[in-house]
C-alpha positions in Angstrom: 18.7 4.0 14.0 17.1 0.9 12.9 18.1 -0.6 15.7 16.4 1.8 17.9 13.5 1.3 16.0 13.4 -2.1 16.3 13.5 -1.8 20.2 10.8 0.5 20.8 8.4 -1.9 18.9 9.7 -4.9 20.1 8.4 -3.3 24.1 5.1 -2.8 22.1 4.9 -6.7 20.6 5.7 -7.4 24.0 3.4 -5.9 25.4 0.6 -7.1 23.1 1.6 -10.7 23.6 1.1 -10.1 27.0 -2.7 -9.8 26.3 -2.7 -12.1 22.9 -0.2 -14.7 23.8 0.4 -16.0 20.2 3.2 -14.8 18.0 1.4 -14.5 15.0 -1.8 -12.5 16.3 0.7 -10.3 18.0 2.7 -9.3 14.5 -1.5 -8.9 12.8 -2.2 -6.6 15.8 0.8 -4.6 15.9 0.7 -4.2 12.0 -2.8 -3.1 12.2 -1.3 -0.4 14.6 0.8 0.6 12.5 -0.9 1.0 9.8 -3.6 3.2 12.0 -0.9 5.9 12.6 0.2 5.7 9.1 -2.9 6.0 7.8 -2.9 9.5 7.0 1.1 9.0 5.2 -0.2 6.4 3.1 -3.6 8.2 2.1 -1.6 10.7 0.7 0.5 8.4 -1.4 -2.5 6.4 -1.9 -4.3 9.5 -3.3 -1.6 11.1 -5.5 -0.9 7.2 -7.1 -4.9 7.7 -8.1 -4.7 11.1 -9.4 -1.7 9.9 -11.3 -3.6 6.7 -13.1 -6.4 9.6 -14.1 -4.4 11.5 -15.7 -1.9 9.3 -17.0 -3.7 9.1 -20.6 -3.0 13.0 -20.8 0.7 12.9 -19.7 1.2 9.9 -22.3 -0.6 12.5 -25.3 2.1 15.2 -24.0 4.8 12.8 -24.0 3.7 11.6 -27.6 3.0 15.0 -29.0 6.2 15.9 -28.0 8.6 13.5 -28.7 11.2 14.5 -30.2 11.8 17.3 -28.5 12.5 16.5 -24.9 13.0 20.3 -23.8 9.6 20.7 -24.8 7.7 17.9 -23.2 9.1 18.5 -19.8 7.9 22.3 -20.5 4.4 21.2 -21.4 4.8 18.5 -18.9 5.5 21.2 -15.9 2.6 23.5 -16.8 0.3 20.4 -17.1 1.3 19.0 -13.3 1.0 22.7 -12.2 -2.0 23.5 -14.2 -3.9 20.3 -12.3 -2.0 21.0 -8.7 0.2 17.5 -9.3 3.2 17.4 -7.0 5.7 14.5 -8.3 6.9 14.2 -4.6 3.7 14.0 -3.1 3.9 10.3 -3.4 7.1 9.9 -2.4 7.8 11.6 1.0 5.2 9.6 2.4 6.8 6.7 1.7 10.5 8.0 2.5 8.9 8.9 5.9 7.7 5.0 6.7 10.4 3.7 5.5 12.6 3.7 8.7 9.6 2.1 10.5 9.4 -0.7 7.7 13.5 -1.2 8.4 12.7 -1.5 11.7 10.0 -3.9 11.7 12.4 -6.2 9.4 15.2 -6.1 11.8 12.9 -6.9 15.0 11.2 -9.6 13.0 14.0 -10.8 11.6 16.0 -11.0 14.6 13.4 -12.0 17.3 16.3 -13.8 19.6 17.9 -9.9 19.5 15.0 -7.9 20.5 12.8 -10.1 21.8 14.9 -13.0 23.8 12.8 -15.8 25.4 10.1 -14.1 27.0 7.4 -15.4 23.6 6.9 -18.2 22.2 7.3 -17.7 18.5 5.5 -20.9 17.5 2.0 -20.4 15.9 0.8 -23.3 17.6 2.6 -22.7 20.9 0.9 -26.1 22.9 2.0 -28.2 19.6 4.7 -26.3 18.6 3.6 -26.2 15.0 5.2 -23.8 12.8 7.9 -21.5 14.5 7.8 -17.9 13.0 11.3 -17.4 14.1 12.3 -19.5 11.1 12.4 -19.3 7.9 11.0 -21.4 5.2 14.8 -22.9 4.0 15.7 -23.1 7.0 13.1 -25.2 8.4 13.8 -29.2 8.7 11.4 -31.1 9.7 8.2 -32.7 8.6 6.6 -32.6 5.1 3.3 -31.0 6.4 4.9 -28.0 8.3 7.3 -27.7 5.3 4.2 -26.9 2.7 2.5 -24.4 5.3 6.2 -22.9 5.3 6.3 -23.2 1.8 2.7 -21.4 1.6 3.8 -17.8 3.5 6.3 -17.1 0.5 3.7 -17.6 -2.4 0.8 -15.6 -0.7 3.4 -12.6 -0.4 4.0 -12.6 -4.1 0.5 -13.6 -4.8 -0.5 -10.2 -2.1 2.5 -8.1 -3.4 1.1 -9.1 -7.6 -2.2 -7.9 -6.6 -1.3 -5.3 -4.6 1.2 -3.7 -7.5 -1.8 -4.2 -10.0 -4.5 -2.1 -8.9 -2.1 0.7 -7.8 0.2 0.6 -10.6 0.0 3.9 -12.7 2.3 4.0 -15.8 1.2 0.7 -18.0 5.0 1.0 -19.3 5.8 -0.3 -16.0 4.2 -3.9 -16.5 7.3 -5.9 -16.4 7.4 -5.0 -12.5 4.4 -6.1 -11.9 5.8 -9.6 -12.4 9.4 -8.7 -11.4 8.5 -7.7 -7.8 5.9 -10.4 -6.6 8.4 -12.9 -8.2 11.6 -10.9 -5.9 9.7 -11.2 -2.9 8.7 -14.8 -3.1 12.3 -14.8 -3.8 13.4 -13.9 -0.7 10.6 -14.7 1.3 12.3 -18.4 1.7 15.0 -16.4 3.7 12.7 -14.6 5.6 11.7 -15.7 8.9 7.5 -16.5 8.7 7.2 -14.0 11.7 8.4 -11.4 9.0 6.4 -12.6 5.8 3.3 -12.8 7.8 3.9 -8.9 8.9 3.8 -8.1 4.7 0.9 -10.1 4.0 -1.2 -8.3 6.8 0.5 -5.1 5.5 -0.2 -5.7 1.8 -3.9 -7.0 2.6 -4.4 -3.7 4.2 -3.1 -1.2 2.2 -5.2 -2.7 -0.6 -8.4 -2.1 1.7 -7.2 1.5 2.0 -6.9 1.6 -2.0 -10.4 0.7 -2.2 -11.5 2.6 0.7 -10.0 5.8 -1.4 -11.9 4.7 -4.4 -15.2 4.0 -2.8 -15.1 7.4 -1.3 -13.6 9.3 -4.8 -16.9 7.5 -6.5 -19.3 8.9 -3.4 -18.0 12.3 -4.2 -18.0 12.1 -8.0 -21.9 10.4 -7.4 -22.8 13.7 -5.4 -20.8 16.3 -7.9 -23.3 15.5 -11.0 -26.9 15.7 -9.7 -25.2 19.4 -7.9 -24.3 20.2 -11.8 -27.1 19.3 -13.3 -29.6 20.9 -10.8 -27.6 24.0 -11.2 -28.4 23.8 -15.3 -32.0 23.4 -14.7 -32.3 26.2 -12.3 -30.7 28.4 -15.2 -32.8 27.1 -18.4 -36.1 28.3 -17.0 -34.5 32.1 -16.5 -33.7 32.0 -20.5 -36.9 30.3 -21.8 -38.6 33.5 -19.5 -36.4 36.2 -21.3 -37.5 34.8 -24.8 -40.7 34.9 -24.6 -40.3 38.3 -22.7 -38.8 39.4 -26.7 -41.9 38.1 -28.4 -44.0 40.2 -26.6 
């Protein structure tokens, strides 16, 4: 399946490079594609992880209050979800759904010789041939100043993926992944070919514009909510001042 994946948007990096002939502003493009037609998957996910970190001082009092009596707190935990229309999955069919189009990305950046054979020119400088994205950052030999700038793509994912895992972290019991995970995927990033680490960068950069698109937008409403309330109180104190003095006469 990932395979098949793989093939249909290798056609469509093709196809870009054919108007952007570099490598690397290909992968941005077809990530920002992606992203597009994701947009409404991750919003959702984006959204219930927000509604989540709002209410997460409640669902810590419930899991305090009720402690020692587990039966109980996933009770009073069910009503409390139900009560405030919280759907545990919500957040995570969104991302079960993109995650054959992630696998697929990996495999086609990962294996750009497979899918995409030797009709690109996967060097980010293609007239110097500086920097091949086909490679990876341990397997690069050559000289020192390319092997920093390789060096560089592993650190900005974990520096992305740290920043990333901050603002849309929800449970505060959860910190020791907030180190764990940027620190795996600098890990790994070495193996990765650059092509690939550049695709999560753009990715992670991204989805963290989305998370403060949501916010922006959450504040807007909440902005426009309380002058509506408190309008409505004013428009109801004059009625009762009228029906007091209405008594005193």
């Amino acid at each position: 399946m990932t395979a098949a994946i793989a093939q249909f948007f290798s056609k469509i990096l093709s196809f870009i490079y054919t108007v952007v002939p570099n490598f690397g502003a290909a992968i941005i493009i077809l990530t920002v594609l992606i992203k597009l037609v994701t947009f409404p998957l991750n919003n959702k996910q984006l959204q219930s992880s927000r509604r989540m970190q709002e209410l997460n001082p409640e669902i810590k009092r419930i899991q305090q209050k009720y402690k020692n009596d587990k039966e109980k707190q996933n009770q009073a935990m069910m009503e409390f979800m139900q009560k405030n229309k919280i759907n545990p999955m919500a957040g995570c069919l969104p991302m079960l759904v993109q995650l054959p189009i992630l696998y697929g990305i990996f495999r086609l950046l990962r294996e750009t010789g497979e899918f995409l054979g030797g009709s690109i020119n996967t060097f980010l400088i293609p007239s110097l041939e500086f920097i091949d994205l086909a490679v990876s950052p341990s397997g690069f030999q050559g000289d020192l100043t390319q092997q920093i700038i390789y060096y560089i793509f592993p650190v900005l994912s974990g520096v992305s993926t740290y920043i990333y895992q901050k603002i849309s972290m929800t449970d505060t019991n959860q910190k020791m992944l907030l180190y764990m995970m940027p620190a795996m995927f600098v890990f790994f990033s070495f193996s990765f070919p650059a092509g690939l680490i550049i695709y999560w960068i753009t990715n992670n950069l991204l989805t963290m514009g989305q998370h403060y698109l949501i916010v922006h937008m959450d504040k807007k409403k909440s902005d426009e909510k309380v002058p509506a309330e408190v309008d409505k109180k004013t428009k109801r104190e004059p009625s009762k001042v009228k029906k007091g003095e209405k008594g005193e006469k």
